[in-house]
C-alpha positions in Angstrom: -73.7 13.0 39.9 -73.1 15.1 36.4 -70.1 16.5 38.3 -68.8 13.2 38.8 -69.5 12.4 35.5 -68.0 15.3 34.2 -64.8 14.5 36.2 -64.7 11.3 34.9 -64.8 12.1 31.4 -62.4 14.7 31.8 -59.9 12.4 33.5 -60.5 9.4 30.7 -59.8 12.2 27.9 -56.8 13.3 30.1 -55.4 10.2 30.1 -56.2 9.0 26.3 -54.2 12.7 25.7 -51.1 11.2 27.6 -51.5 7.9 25.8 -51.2 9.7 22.4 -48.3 11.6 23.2 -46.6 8.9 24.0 -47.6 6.7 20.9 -46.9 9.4 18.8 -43.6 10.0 20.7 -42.1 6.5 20.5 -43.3 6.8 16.5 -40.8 10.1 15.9 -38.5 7.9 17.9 -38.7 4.6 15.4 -38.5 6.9 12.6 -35.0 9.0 13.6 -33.7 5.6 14.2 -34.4 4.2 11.3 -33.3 7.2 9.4 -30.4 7.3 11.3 -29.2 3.9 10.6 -30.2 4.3 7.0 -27.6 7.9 6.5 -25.5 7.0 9.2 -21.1 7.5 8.2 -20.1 5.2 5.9 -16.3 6.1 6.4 -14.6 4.4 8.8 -10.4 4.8 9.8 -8.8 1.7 11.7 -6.5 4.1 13.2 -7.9 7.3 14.5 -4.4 7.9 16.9 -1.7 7.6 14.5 2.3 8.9 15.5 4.2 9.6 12.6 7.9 9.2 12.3 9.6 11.9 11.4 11.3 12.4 7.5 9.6 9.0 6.8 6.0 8.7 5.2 2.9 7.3 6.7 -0.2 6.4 5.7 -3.8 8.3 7.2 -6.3 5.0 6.7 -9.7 5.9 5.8 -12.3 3.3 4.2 -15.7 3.7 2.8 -18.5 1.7 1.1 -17.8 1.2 -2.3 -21.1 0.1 -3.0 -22.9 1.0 -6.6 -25.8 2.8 -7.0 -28.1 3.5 -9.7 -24.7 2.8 -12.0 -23.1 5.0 -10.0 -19.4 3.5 -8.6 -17.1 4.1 -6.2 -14.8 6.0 -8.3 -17.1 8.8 -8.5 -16.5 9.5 -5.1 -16.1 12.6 -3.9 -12.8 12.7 -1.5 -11.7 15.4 0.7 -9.0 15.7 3.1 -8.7 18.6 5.1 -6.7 19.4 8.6 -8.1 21.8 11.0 -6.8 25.5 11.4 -5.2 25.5 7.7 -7.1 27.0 4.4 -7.6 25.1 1.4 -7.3 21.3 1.2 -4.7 18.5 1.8 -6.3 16.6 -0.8 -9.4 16.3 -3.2 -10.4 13.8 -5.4 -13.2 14.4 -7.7 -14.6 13.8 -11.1 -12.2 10.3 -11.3 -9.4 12.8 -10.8 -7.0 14.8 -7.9 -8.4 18.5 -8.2 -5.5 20.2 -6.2 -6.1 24.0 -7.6 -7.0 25.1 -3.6 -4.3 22.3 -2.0 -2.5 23.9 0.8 1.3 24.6 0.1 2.5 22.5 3.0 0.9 19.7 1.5 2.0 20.3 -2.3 4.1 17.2 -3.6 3.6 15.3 -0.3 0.0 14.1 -0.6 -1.7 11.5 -2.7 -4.2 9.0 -2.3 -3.9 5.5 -3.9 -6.2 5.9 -7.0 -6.2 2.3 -8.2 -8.3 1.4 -4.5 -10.5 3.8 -4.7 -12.7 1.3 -6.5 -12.9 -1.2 -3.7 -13.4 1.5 -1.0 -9.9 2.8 0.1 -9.9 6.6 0.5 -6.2 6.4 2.8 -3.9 9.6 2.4 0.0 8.8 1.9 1.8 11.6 3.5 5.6 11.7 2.5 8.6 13.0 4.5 6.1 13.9 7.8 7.7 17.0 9.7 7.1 18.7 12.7 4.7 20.8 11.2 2.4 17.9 10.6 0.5 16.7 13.7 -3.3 17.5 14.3 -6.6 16.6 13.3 -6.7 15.1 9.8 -10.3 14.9 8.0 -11.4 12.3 5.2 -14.6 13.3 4.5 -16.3 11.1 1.5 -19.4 11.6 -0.5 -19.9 8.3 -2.5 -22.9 6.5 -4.5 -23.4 4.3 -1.1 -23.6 7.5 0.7 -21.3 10.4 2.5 -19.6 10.4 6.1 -16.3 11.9 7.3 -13.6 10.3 10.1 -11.5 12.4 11.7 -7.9 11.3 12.6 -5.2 12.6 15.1 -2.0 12.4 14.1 1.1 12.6 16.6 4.5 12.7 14.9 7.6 11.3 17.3 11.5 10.9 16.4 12.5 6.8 16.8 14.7 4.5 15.8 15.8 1.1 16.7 19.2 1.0 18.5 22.1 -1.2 17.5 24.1 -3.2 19.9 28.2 -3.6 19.9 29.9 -5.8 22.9 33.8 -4.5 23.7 36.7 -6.5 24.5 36.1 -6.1 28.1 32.4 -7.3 27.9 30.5 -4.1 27.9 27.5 -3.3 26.3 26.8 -0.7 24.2 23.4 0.8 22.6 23.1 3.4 20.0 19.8 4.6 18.9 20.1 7.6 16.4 17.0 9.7 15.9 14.3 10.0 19.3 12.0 12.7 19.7 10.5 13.6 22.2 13.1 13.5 24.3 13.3 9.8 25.8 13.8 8.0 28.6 16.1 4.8 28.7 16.7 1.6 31.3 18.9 -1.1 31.0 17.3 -5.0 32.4 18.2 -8.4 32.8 16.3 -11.7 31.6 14.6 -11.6 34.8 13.8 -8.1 34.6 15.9 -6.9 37.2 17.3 -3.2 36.7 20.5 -2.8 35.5 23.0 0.5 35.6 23.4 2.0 33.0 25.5 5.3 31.7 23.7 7.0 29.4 23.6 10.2 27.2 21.6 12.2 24.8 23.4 14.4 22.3 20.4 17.1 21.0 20.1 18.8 17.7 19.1 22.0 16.7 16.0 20.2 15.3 15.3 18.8 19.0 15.9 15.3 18.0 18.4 12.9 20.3 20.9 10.4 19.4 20.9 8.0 22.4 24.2 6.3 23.6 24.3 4.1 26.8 26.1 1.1 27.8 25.7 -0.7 30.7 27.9 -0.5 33.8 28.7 -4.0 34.6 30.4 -6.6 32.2 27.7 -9.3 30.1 28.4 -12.8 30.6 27.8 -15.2 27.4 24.5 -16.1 26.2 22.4 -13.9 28.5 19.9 -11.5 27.1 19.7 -8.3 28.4 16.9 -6.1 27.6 16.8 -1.7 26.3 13.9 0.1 27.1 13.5 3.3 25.1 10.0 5.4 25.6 8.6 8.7 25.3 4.9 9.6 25.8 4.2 8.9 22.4 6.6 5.7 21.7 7.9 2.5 23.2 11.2 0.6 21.8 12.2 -2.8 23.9 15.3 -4.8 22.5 16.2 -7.5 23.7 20.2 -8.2 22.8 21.8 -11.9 23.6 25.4 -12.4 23.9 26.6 -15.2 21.5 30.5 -15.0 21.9 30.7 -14.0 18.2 28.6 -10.9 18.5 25.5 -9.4 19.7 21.8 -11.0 18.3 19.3 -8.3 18.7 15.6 -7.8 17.9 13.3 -4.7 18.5 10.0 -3.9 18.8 7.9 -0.8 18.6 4.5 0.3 20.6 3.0 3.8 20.5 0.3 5.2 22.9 -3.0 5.4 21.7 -3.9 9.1 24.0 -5.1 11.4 21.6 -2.7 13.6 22.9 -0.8 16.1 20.1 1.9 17.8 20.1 1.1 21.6 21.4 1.2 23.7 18.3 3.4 26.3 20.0 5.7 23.7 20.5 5.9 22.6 16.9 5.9 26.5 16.1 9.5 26.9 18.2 10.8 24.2 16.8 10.4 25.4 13.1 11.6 28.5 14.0 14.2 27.5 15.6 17.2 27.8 13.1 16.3 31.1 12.0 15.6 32.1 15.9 19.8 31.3 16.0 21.0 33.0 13.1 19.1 36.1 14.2 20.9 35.8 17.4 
């Protein structure tokens, strides 16, 4: 009987052990969340993918709280863009003012936040005359009254252009798109969406970057609309161009992939060398 006893305490004691470890276990758990949902990022980017067109600016969004505390405000925010694989900064605001004493050199005179919106929150990065040098993984990393958090951001950079329409004497149909990059691929289609022939050609730069001419192989007839399809793996351009008898009315349209996928850095590395790869040849 005292063994039985004795095995029955021991069991009830096992058991109230198992009990507690799970209490106390679903108790750690309550607090991590709470603590995580208390510090958890308060910077946020509505576009994480971006693609860049090339020798035109663009703008890196990034967001944050601009909540005050303790008479602290958002303008005492700490900002700090960085890209990875290059020393130093892109940007860094702090103390109410751009501290740019460890800015990288490819960024020097081509970065600046918008300083009159850091107040309600706006962190963004304007980056002028984007090059081939540009894409990869952008940080904003914010430390603010409301609390700290960093986004990253992927930015593609891409060649495009919309093309402009001219219709000949004998009713053909020509499209001339100036800057694309990488190199495209083009098709010619009717209202219905049928394919259409087309001649086309890509005349390449030293830079890599195509000027597209194609017109299509069969004569237009009046007041159809015939539609240009442009695309690379980064960017899509459709045009749609209606014949009117006294000219060509034409609208265009862009759409860019959302892959994270960037431009290989050897790839942007030949291309930059490129020029002086020919003179030393």
């Amino acid at each position: 009987n005292f063994s039985c006893l004795l095995h029955k305490v021991t069991y009830n004691f096992t058991f109230s052990i198992i009990i507690l470890i799970f209490i106390v276990g679903g108790f750690i758990i309550l607090l991590l969340s709470i603590a995580f949902t208390r510090y958890q990022s308060i910077v946020e980017s509505k576009d994480t993918f971006p693609v860049g067109n090339i020798t035109q600016d663009i703008i890196l969004d990034c967001t944050f709280d601009p909540s005050s505390v303790n008479g602290k405000l958002a303008v005492d925010a700490t900002i700090t863009w960085t890209k990875d694989g290059l020393g130093g900064v892109v940007y860094l605001y702090q103390d109410r003012a751009a501290q740019l004493q460890n800015q990288n050199l490819q960024f020097r005179n081509r970065a600046e936040l918008f300083q009159n919106a850091i107040a309600v929150g706006n962190a963004s990065l304007l980056l002028r005359n984007i090059t081939v040098e540009d894409p990869g993984t952008y940080r904003c990393g914010v430390s603010a009254p409301s609390g700290h958090g960093t986004v990253s951001i992927q930015l593609r950079v891409a060649a495009y252009s919309a093309p402009s329409f001219t219709e000949t004497n004998n009713s053909i149909l020509t499209a001339v798109a100036n800057t694309w990059f990488p190199e495209p691929n083009v098709t010619w289609s009717d209202h219905a969406g049928n394919i259409l022939n087309g001649n086309t050609s890509l005349f390449t730069n030293y830079n890599r970057i195509s000027r597209v001419l194609s017109r299509l192989e069969q004569p237009v007839l009046l007041n159809e609309t015939y539609t240009f399809l442009i695309q690379n793996n980064l960017v899509k351009s459709v045009s749609s161009a209606t014949i009117t008898g006294t000219g060509v009315l034409e609208t265009t349209s862009f759409t860019f992939s959302t892959s994270p996928m960037l431009l290989p850095k050897w790839l942007s590395l030949l291309i930059s060398l490129h020029p002086w790869l020919c003179w030393r040849l």
